[in-house]
N, CA, C and O atoms as CSV, one atom per row, in Angstrom:
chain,resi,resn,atom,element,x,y,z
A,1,UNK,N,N,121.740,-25.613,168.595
A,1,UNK,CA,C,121.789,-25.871,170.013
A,1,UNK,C,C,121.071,-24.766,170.790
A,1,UNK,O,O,120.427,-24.952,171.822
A,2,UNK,N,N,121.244,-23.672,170.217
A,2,UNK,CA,C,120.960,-22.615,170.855
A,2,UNK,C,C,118.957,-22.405,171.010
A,2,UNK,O,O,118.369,-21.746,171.868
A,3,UNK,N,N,118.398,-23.134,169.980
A,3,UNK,CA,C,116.870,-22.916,169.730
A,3,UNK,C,C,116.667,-24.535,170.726
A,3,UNK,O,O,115.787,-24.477,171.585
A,4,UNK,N,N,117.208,-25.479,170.642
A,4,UNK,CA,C,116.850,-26.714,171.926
A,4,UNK,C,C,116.969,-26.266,172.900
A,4,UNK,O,O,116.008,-26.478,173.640
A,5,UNK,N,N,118.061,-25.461,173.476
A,5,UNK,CA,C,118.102,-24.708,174.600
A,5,UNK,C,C,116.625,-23.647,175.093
A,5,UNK,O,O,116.060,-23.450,176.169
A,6,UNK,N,N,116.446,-23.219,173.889
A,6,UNK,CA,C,115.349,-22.347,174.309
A,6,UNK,C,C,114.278,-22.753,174.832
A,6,UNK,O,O,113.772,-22.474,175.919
A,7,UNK,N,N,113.790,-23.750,173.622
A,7,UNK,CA,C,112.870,-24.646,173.708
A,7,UNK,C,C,112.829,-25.502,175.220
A,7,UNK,O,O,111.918,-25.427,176.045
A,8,UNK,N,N,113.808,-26.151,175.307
A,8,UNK,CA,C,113.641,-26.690,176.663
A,8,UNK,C,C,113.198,-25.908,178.094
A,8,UNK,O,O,112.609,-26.335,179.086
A,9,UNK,N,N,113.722,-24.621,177.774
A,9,UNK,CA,C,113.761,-23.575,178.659
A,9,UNK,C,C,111.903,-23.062,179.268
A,9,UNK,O,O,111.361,-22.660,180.297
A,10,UNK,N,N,111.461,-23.482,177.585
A,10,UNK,CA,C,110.368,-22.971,177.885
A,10,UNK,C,C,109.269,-24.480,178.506
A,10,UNK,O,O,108.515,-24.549,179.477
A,11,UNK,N,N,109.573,-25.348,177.609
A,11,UNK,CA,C,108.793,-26.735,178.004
A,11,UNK,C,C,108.995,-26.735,179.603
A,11,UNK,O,O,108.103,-27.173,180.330
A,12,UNK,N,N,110.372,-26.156,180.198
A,12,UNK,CA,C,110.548,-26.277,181.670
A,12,UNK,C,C,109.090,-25.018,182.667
A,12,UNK,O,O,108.329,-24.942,183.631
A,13,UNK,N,N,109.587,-24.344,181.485
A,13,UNK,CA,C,108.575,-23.427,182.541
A,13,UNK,C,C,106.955,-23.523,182.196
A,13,UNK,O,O,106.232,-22.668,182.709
A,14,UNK,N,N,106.532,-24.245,181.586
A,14,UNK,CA,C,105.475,-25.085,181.167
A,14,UNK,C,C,105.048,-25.780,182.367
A,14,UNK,O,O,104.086,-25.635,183.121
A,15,UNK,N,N,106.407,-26.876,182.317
A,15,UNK,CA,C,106.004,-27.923,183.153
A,15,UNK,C,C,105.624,-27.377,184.886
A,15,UNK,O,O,104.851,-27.853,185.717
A,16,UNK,N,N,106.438,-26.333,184.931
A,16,UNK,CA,C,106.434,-25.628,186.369
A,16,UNK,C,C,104.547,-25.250,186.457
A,16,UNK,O,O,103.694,-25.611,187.268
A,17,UNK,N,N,104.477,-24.409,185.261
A,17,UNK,CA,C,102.928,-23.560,185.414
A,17,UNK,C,C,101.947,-25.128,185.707
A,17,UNK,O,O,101.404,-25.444,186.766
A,18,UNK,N,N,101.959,-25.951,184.336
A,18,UNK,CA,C,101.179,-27.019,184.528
A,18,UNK,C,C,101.006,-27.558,186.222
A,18,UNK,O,O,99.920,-27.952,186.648
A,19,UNK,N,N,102.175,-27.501,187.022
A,19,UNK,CA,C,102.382,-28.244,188.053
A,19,UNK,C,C,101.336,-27.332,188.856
A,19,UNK,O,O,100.308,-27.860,189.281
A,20,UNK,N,N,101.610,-25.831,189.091
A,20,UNK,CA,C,100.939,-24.818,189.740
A,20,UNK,C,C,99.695,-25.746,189.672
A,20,UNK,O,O,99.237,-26.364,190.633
A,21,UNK,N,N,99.160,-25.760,188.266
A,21,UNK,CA,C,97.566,-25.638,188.178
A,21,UNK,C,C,97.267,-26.937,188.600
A,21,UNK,O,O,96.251,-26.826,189.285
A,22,UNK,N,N,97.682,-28.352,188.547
A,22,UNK,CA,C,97.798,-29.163,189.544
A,22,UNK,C,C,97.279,-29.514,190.641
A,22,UNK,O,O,96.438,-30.350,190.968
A,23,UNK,N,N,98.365,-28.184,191.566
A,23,UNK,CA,C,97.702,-27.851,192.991
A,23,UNK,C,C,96.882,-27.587,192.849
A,23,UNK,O,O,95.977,-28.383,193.098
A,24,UNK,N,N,96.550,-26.185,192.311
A,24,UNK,CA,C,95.278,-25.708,192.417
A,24,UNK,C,C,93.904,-26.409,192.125
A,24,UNK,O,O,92.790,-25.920,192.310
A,25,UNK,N,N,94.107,-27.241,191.796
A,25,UNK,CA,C,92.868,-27.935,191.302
A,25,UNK,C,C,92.753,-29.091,192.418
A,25,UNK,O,O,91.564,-29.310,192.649
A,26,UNK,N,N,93.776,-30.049,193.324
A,26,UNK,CA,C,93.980,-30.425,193.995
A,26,UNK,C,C,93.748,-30.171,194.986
A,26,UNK,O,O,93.437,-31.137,195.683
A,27,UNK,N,N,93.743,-28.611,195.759
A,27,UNK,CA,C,93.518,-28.799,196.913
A,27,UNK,C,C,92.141,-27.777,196.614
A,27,UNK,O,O,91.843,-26.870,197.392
A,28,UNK,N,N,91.501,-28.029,195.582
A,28,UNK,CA,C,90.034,-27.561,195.535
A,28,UNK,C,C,89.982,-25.962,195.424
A,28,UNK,O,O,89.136,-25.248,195.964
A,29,UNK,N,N,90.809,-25.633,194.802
A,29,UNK,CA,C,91.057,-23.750,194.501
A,29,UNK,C,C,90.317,-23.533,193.260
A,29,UNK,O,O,91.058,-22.739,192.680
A,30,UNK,N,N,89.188,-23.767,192.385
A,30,UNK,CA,C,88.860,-23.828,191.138
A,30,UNK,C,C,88.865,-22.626,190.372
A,30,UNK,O,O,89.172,-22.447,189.193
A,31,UNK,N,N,88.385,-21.662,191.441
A,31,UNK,CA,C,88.085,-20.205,190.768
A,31,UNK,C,C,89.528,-19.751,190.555
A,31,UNK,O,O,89.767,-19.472,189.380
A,32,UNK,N,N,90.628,-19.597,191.473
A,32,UNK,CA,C,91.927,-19.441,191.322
A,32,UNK,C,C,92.751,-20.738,190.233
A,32,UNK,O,O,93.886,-20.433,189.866
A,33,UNK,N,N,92.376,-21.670,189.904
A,33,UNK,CA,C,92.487,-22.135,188.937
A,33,UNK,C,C,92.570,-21.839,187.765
A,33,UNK,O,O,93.525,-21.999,187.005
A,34,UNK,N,N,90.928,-21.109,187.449
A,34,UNK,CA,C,90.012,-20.724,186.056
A,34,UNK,C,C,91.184,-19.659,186.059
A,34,UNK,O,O,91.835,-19.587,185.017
A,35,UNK,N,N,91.536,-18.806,187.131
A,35,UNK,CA,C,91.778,-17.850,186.822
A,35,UNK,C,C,93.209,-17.564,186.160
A,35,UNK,O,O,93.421,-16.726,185.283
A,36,UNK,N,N,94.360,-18.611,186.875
A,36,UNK,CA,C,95.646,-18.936,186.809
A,36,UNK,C,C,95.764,-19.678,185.028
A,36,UNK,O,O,96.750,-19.563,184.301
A,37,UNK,N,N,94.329,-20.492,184.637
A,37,UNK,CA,C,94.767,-21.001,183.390
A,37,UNK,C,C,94.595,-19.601,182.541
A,37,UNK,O,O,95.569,-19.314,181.846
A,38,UNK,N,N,93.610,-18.800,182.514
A,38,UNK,CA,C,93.567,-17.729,181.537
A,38,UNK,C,C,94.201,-17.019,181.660
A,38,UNK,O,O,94.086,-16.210,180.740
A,39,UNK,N,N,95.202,-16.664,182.585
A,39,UNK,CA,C,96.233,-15.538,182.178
A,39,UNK,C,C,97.513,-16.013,182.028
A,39,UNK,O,O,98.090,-16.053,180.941
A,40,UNK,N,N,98.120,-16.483,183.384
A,40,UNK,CA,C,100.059,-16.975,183.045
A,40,UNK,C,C,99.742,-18.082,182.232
A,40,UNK,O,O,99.948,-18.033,181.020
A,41,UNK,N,N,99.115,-19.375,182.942
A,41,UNK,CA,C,99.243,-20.562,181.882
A,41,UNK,C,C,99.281,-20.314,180.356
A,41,UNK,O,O,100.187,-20.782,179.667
A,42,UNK,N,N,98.231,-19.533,179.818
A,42,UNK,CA,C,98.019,-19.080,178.264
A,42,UNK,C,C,98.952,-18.372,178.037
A,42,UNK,O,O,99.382,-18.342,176.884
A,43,UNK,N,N,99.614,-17.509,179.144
A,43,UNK,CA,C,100.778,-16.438,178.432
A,43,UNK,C,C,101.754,-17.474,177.961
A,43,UNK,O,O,102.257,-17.458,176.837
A,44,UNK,N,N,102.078,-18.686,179.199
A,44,UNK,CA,C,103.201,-19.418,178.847
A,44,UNK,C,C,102.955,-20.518,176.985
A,44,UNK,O,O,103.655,-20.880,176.039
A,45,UNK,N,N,102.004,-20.575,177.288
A,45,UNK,CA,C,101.741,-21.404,176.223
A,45,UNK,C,C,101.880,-20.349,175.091
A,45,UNK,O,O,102.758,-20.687,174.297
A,46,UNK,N,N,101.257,-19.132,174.768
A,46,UNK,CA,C,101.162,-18.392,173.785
A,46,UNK,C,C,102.760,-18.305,173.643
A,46,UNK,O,O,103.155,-18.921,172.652
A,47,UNK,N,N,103.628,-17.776,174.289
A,47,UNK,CA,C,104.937,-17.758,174.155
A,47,UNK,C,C,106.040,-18.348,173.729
A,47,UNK,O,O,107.122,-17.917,173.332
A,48,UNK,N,N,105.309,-20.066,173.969
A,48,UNK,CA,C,105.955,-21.172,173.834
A,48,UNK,C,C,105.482,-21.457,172.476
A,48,UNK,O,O,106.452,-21.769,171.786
A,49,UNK,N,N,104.312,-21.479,171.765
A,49,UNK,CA,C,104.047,-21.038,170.418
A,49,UNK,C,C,104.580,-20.147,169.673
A,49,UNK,O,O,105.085,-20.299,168.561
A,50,UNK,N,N,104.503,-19.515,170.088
A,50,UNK,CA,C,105.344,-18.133,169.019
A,50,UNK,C,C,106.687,-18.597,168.811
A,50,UNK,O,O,107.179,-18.392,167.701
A,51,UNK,N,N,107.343,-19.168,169.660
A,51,UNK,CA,C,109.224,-19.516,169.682
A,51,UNK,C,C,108.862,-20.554,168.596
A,51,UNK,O,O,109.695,-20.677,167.698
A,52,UNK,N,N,107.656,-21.386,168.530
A,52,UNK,CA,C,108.373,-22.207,167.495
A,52,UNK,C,C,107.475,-22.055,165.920
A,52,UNK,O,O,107.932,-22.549,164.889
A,53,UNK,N,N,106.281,-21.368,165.954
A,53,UNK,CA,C,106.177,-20.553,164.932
A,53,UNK,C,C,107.186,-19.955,164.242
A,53,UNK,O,O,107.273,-20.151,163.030
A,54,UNK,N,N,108.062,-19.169,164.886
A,54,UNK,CA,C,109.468,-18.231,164.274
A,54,UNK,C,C,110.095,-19.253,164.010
A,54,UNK,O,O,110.808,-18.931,163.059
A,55,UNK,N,N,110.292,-20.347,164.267
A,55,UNK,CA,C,111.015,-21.095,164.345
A,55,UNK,C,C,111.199,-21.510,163.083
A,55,UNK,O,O,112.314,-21.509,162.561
A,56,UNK,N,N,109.995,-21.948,162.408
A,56,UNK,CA,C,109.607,-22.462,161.327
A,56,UNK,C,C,109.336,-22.070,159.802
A,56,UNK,O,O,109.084,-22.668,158.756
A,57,UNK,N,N,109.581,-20.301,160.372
A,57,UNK,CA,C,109.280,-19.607,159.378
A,57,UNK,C,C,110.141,-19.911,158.366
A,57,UNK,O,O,111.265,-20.363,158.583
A,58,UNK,N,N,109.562,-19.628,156.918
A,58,UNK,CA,C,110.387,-19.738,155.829
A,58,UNK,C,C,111.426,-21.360,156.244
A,58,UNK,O,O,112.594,-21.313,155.859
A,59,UNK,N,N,111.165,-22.118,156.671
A,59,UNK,CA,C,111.496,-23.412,156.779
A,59,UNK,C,C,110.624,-24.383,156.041
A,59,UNK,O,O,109.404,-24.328,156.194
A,60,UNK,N,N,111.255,-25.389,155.141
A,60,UNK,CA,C,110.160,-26.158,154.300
A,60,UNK,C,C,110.651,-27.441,154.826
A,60,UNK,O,O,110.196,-28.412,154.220
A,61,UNK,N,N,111.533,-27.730,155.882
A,61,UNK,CA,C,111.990,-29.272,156.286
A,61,UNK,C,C,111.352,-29.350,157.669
A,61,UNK,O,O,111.524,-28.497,158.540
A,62,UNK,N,N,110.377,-30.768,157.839
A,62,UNK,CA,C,110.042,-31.601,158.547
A,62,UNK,C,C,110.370,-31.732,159.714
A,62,UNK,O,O,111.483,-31.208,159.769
A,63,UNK,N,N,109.995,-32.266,161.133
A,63,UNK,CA,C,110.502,-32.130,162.286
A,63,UNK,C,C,112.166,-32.962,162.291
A,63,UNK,O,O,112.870,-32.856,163.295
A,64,UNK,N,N,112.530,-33.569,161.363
A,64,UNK,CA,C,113.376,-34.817,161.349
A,64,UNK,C,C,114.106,-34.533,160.222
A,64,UNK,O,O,114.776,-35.496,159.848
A,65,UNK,N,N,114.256,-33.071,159.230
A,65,UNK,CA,C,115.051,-32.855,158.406
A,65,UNK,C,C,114.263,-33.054,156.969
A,65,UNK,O,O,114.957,-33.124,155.955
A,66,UNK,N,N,113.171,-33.125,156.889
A,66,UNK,CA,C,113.007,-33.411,155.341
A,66,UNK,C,C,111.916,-32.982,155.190
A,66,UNK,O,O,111.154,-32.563,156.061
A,67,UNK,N,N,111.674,-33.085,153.535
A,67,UNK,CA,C,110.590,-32.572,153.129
A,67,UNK,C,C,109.346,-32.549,153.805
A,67,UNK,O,O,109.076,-33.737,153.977
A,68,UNK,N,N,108.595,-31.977,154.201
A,68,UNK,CA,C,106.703,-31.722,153.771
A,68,UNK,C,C,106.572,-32.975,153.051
A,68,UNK,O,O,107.009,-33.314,151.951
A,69,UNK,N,N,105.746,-33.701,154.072
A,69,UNK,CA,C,105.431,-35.315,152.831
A,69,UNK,C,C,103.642,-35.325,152.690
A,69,UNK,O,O,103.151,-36.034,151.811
A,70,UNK,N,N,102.680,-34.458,153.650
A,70,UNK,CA,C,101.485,-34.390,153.124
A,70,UNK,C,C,101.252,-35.262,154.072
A,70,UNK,O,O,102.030,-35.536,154.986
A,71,UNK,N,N,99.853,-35.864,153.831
A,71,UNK,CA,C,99.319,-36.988,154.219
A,71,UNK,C,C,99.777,-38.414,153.452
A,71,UNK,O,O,99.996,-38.488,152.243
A,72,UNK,N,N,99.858,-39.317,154.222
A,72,UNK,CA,C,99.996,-40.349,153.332
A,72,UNK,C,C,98.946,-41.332,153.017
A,72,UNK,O,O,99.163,-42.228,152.201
């Protein structure tokens, strides 16, 4: 419960940044855009990667509990 919690925590503040850049692109801000995706947006995303990288470590079960099935 405690890693859905996180997770959500972060997809929330995702959804917040995504929204930012939104505006910005909306009311024609592009350079403050460019600029807003390469630093917070990527921080949030890099961050939001890493939580579920760790996540996974030394884990060999599937998003749904099971094995690694490959390609089929």
């Amino acid at each position: 419960m405690k890693y859905y919690n996180q997770v959500m925590g972060s997809l929330e503040r995702m959804d917040v940044g995504l929204n930012k850049l939104y505006q910005l692109v909306k009311n024609n801000k592009q350079t403050e855009a460019l600029h807003y995706m390469n630093n917070d947006l990527k921080e949030l995303y890099e961050d939001h990667q890493s939580m579920i990288k760790v996540a996974n470590t030394g884990n060999s079960l599937g998003a749904r509990g099971t094995s690694q099935t490959g390609t089929f």
